[in-house]
N, C-alpha and C positions, 0 to 999 in steps of 0.2 A: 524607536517607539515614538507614537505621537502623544506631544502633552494632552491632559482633558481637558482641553479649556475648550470653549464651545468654536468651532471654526469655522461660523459664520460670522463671527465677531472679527473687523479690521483690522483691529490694533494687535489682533493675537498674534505672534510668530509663533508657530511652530518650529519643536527643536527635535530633531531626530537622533537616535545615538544606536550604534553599535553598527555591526558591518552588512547583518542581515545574513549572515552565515551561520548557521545553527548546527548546534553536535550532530544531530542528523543529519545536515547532507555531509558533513566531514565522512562523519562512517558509513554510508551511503557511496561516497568517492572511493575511498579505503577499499570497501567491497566490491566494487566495481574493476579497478584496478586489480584487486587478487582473480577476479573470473576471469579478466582478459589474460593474464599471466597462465592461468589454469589450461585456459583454451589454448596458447600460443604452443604449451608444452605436449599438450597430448592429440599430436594430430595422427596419429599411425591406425590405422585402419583395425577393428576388432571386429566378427561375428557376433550378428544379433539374428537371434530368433524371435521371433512372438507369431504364435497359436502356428500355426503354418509359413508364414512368413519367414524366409533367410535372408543375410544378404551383410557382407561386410559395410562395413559403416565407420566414418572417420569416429575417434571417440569425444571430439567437440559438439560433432551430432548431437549423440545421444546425453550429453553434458546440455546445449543449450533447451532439446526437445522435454526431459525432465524439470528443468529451471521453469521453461512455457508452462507445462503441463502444473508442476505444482503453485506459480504464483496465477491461475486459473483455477483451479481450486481452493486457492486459499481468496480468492474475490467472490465466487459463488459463495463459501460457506458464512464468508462475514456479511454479502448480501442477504442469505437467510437468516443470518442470527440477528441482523439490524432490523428488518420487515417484522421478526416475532417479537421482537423491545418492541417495536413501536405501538404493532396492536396492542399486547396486554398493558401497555402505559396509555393507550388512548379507551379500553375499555375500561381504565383503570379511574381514568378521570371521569367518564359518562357514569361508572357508580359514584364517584363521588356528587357527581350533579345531580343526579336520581335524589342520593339519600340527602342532598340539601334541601330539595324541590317540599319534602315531604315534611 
């Protein structure tokens, strides 16, 4: 972390401390590590169906095509839910301007 002191000032040194590794990417790696594991073990071919569709399919496939598919949906639904915070907090301020103005 950087000190606050202003760092346009000369005489300032800046002191940085910690490693820049945060709990997050540790379990992030952790996680990471167990899918590769996951994937290494289940490669033997299983029957997939959808709608008409057949066709054996290694089960890492369908392991990494579900992983795609749900952290794609979960970027859609957070980009929906962040665009509808934002309107009602930016309409939210334009009443507070309105009922200032008056």
């Amino acid at each position: 972390m950087a000190s606050k002191q202003d760092s346009n000032d000369p005489d300032v040194v800046n002191r940085y401390t910690g490693t820049g590794v945060t709990g997050t990417v540790i379990l992030l790696a952790l996680l990471a590590v167990a899918v590769v594991i996951l994937l290494a073990q289940n490669t033997e071919n299983v029957p997939f169906t959808f709608v008409t569709f057949e066709a054996d399919v290694p089960l890492y496939v369908l392991f990494l095509v579900t992983a795609l598919g749900a952290s794609l949906m979960t970027v859609l639904a957070s980009a929906i839910w962040r665009r509808r915070r934002r309107r009602t907090r930016n309409e939210r301020e334009e009443l507070e301007r309105l009922r200032q103005r008056s």
